[in-house]
N, C-alpha and C positions, 0 to 999 in steps of 0.2 A: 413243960417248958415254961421261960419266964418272957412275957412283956418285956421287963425291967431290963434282962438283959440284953442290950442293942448294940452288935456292934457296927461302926462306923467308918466310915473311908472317904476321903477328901482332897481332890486336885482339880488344880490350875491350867486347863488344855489351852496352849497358846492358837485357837482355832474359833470360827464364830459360834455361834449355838447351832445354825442350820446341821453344819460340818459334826458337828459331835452327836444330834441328835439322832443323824441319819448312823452314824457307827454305834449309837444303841438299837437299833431297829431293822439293819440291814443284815441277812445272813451271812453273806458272804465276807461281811464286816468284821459281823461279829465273831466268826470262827478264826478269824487272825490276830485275834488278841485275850480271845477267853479258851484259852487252853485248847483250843481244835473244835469247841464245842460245835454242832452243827444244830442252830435253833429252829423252831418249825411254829409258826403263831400267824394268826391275820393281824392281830395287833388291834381288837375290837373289845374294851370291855367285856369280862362275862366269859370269852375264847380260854382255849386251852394253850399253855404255853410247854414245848417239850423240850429239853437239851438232850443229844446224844453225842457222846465220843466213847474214847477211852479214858482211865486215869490209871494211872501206875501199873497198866498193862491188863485191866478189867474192861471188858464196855458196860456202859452206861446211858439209859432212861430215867434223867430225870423228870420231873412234870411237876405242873404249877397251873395257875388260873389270870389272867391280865385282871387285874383289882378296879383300877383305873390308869387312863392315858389321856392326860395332854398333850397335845403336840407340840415339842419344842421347847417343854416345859420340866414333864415329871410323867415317869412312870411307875406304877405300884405292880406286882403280882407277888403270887405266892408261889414257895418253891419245897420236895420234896424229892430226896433223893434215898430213892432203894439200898444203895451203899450205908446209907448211916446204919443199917442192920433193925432201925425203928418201923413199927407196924406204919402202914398207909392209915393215918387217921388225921382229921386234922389238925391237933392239937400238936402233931409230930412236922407240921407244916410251917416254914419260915416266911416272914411279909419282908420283900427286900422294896425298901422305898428307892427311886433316883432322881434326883432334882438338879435342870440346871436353871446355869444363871447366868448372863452377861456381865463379866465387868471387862468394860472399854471393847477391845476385841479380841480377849478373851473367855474362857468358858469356866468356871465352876462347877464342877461336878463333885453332887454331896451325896454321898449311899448312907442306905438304914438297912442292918438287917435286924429284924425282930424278932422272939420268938426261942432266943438260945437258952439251951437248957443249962449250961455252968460260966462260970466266968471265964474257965479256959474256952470253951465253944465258941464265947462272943471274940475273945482276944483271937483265936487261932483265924476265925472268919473273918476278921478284920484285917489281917495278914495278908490274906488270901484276896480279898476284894483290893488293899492299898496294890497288890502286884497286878490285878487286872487293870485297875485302873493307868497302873503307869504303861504295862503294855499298850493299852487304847492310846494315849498321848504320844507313847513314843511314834505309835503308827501313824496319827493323825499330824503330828507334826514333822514329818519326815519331809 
């Protein structure tokens, strides 16, 4: 996989940072806007982070590690999914970064994901995080 290749996702939740930070870290949040996932983590540096659902009619365990957590800030973990058909190694593991931001009272929410192995992987990821992202907004600003 490459460093180099990062893809990226960027919005504007019309919400404070509290509000948005608590819909990256609540489960019950999070499963209503990241595809049904149901997340499982303390949310401690160093903990295990795991997504389950289904996709396209498979179920799925993905797993990952909390990197680092701010609160209210940025969260880092790493992510690994058994679907890509890639061995469990680390090298086959993505760093997704998430950063927010205040401006005025709204929220900036900026993702990284690292670690793609082709340009299509980062662009197709990229896809894929812009649509989560707007599901989260559209939820949080309802």
């Amino acid at each position: 996989m490459n460093n180099k290749l990062i893809a990226h996702a960027s919005i504007i939740v019309h919400a404070p940072v509290s509000t948005v930070w608590n819909a990256l870290v609540e489960p019950k949040i999070i499963k209503q806007y990241m595809f049904g996932s149901d997340v499982v983590s303390d949310w401690l540096e160093g903990s295990p982070i795991i997504w389950k659902g289904e996709w396209q009619g498979k179920p799925y365990e993905d797993r990952g590690m909390i990197l680092k957590f701010k609160p209210g800030r940025m969260i880092q973990y790493s992510h690994f999914s058994p679907l890509s058909g890639l061995p469990d190694e680390p090298e086959n593991y993505h760093t997704v970064s998430i950063e927010l931001v205040e401006v005025g009272d709204s929220t900036r929410v900026s993702l990284a994901q690292e670690n793609n192995a082709t340009v299509e992987e980062a662009e197709h990821s990229g896809k894929n995080w812009e649509m989560m992202l707007a599901a989260m907004k559209k939820l949080l600003e309802q």
